[in-house]
C-alpha positions in Angstrom: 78.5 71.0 88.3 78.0 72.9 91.4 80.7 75.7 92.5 83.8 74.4 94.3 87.1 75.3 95.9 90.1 73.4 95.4 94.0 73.8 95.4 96.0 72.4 92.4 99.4 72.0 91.7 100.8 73.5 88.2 102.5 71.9 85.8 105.7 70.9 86.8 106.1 72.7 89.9 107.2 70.7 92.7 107.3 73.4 95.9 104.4 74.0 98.0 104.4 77.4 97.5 103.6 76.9 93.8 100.2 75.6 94.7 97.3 77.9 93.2 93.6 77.9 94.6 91.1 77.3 91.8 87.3 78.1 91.9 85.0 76.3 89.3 82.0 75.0 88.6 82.8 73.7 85.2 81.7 76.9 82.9 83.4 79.7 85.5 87.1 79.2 87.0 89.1 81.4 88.7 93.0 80.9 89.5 94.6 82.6 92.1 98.8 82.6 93.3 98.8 83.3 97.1 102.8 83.1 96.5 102.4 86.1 94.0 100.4 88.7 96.4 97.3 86.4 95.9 97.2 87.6 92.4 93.8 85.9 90.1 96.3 85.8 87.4 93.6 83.8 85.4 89.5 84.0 85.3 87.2 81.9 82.7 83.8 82.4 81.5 81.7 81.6 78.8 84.5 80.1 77.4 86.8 83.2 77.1 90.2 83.9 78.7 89.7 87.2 80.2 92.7 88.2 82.2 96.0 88.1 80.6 99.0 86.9 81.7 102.6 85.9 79.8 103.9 82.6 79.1 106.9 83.5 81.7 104.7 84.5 84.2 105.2 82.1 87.0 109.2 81.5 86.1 109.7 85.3 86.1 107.9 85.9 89.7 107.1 89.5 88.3 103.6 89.5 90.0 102.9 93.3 88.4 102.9 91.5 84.5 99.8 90.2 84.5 96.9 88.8 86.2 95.0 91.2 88.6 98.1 92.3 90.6 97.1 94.2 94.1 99.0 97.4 95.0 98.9 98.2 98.6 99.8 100.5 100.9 100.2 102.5 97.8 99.6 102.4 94.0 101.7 103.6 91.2 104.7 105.7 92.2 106.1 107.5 95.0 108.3 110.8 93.4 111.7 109.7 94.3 111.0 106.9 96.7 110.5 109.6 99.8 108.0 111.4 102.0 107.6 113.5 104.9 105.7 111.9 107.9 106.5 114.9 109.8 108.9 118.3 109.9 112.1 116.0 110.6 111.3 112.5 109.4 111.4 111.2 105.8 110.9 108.1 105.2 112.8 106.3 101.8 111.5 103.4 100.2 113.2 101.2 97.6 113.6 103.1 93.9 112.0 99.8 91.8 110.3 101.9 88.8 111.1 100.9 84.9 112.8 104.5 85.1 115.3 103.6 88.4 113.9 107.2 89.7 110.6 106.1 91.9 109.1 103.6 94.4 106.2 101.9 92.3 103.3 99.4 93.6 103.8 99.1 97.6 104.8 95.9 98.9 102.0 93.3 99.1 102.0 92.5 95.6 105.3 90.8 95.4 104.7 89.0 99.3 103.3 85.5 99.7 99.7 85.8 101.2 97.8 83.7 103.7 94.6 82.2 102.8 92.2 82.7 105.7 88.4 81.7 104.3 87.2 79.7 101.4 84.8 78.0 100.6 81.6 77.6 97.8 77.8 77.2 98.2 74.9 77.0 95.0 75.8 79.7 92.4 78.9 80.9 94.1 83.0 79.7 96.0 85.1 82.2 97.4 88.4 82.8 98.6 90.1 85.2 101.2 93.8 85.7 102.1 95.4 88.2 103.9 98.3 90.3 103.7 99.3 92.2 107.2 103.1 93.5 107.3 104.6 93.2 110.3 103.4 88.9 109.7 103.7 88.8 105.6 106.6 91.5 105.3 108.3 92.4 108.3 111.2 94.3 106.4 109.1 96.7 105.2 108.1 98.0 108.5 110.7 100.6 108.7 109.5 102.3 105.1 106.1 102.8 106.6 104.1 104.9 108.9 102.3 102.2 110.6 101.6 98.5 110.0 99.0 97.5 108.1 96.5 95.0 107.0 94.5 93.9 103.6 92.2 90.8 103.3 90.7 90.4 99.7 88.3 88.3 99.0 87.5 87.1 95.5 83.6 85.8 94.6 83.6 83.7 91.9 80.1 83.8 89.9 78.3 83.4 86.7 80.0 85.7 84.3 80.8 87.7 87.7 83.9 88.4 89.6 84.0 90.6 92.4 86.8 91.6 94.5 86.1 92.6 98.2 88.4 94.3 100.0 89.0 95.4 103.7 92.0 97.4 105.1 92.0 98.1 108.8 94.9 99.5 111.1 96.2 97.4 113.4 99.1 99.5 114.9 99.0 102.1 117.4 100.0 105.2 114.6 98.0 106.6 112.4 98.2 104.8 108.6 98.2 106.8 105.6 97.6 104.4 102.3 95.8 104.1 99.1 94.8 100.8 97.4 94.9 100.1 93.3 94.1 97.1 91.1 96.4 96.3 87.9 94.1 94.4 86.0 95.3 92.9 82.4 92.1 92.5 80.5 92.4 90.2 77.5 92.0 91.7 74.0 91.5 88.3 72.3 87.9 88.1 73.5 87.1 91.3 72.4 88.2 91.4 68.6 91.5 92.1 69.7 92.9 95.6 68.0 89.5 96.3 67.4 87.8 95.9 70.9 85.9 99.1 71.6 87.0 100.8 75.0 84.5 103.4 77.0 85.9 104.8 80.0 83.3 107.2 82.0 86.4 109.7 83.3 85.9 114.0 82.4 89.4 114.6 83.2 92.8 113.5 83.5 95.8 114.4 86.2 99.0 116.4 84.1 101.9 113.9 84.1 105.4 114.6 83.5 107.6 111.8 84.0 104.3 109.4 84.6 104.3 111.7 87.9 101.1 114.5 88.5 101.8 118.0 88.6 98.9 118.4 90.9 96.9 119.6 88.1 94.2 118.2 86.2 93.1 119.1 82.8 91.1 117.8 80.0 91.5 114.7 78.0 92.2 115.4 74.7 91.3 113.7 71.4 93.2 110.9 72.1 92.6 110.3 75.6 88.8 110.6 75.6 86.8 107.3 75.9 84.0 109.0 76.7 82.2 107.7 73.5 84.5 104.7 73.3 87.5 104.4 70.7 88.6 101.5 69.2 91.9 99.9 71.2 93.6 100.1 68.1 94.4 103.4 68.4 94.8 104.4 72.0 98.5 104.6 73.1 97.7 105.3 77.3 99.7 105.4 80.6 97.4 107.6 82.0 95.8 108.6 85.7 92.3 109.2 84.9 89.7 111.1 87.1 86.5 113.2 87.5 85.0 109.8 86.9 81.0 109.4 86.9 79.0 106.4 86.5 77.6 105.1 83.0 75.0 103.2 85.7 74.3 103.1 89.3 73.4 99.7 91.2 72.0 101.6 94.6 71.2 98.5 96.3 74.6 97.4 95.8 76.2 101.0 95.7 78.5 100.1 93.2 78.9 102.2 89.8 79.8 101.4 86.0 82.7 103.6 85.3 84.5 101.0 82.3 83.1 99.0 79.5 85.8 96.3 77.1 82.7 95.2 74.2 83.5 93.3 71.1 82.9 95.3 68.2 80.0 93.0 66.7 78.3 93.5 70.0 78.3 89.7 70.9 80.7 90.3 73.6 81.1 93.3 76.9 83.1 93.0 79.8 81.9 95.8 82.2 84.0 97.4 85.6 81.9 98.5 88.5 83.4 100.2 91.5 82.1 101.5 94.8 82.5 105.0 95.0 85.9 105.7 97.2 87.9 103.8 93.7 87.8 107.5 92.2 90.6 107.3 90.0 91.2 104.9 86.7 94.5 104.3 85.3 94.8 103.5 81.7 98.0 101.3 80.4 98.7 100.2 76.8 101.5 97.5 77.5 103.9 97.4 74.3 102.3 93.5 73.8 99.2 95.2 73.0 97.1 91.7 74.0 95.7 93.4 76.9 94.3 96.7 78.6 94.9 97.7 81.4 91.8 99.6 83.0 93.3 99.8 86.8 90.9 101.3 89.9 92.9 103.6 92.4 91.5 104.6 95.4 94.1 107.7 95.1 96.0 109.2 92.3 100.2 108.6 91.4 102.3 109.9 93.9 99.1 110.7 96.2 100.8 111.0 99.5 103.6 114.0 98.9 100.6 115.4 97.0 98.0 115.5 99.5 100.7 117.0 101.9 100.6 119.8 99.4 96.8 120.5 100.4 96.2 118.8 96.8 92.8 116.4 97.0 94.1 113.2 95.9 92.2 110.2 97.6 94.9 109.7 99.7 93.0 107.7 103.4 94.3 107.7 106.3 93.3 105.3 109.2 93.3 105.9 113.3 94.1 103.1 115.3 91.7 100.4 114.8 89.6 102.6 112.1 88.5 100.1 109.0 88.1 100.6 105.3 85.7 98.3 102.9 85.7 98.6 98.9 84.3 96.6 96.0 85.0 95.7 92.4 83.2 93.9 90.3 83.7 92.7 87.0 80.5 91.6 84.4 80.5 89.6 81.0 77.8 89.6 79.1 78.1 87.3 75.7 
């Protein structure tokens, strides 16, 4: 069956905005919620689940639960919800951590996106949506800078998924932002408990309150995956960096920094990244079905950090300036 792109209603939804866009060609499918920040909340191949997501997922419209949630203009959390844009201005953004203390995972994750290409060819479909703020989420144009603009395209392959993204500035004020991925990878696939987790990161930031210090210091025992560890017992929410590259692809420029391999070796699930996703964030969610291995182009609370002259990632865009990334996600069975 060659690749295709369709839409589908699910299961007892009756609004249009419960639609979901499914790629397939019979062994690969990819489902993706334009309504839940155009989250892939669901990707196939050779015949393994490999992104979690609850039974409540769609009911509870909690788009950061599971899936392949996107976080943008910033990931993670913002210390207290404000920020300094200059001497006099602060800026406050809605406190919406698990702690009520922080701003957590920007805005486009929980907005309705607009699908702007699709389509499929021999070996491959595709699908693009956009997210722009002043059109998808014109409230939250007073907690920002400067309006801004995402489109994220998702290539559906054989045993491949990649993730394109491209953030440009359409505003007239300089944008500050950082992008993250929250992907839940199934454990199921993997031997569960016992799936073996290698993580290519030499450091990791200090957290105290899941916020950086500004300091980063070694791993620890329990927090290096240099060597792999079995997911059984790794207990993480952690903002990993130093990261190198178990692999290079040059022509593609895109390095393996994450590897999820069942422990008799008949199954890997491998994360490449171009080179600006420098950070990794590790999650544990108390279900323990899934991992979360999530690529940051900036560490937590990045932008009151970088005003502190600490390196964090942190971009910022002039008028009109553009930024491209890639993820890509391999199984081998």
């Amino acid at each position: 069956m060659p690749f295709v792109f369709q839409w589908e209603q699910r299961p007892g939804a009756t609004a249009e905005i419960d639609r979901v866009i499914v790629l397939t060609d019979g062994k690969n499918r990819l489902e993706v919620a334009p309504s839940l920040g155009f989250n892939a909340y669901r990707w196939q191949a050779g015949g393994l689940d490999l992104l979690y997501h609850g039974p409540q997922f769609f009911d509870e419209k909690r788009s950061t639960r599971g899936g392949f949630p996107i976080l943008f203009p910033f990931p993670n959390r913002i210390r207290g919800g404000k920020f300094s844009i200059a001497a006099n201005e602060t800026l406050s953004l809605p406190i919406n951590d698990p702690a009520n203390k922080n701003a957590i995972h920007g805005f486009a994750h929980s907005r309705p996106w607009r699908v702007v290409d699709q389509g499929a060819r021999a070996g491959v479909a595709w699908v693009t949506a956009e997210y722009h703020a002043s059109v998808d989420g014109p409230d939250t144009l007073p907690l920002w800078p400067a309006d801004h603009r995402l489109r994220v395209t998702y290539r559906l392959l054989d045993h491949v998924l990649r993730i394109e993204a491209d953030a440009d500035n359409p505003s007239g004020k300089s944008l500050p932002f950082g992008l993250g991925y929250h992907p839940y990878f199934a454990l199921a696939p993997f031997g569960g408990p016992q799936a073996y987790i290698t993580v290519a990161a030499a450091k990791r930031w200090e957290l105290v309150d899941n916020l950086p210090t500004g300091k980063t210091i070694d791993l620890g025992e329990a927090r290096d995956l240099r060597h792999g560890q079995f997911y059984a017992a790794l207990q993480l929410d952690d903002v990993m960096t130093n990261l190198y590259t178990f692999a290079y692809d040059p022509q593609e420029q895109l390095g393996l920094t994450a590897v999820i391999q069942h422990p008799s070796g008949t199954g890997m699930l491998s994360l490449w990244t171009s080179d600006d996703f420098r950070e990794l964030v590790l999650f544990t969610p108390p279900h323990r079905e899934a991992i979360c291995i999530e690529p940051y182009t900036c560490t937590t609370d990045a932008i009151n950090l970088s005003a502190k002259g600490i390196e964090t990632g942190w971009k910022i865009l002039k008028p009109g300036e553009h930024w491209h990334g890639v993820v890509e996600l391999h199984l081998a069975n």
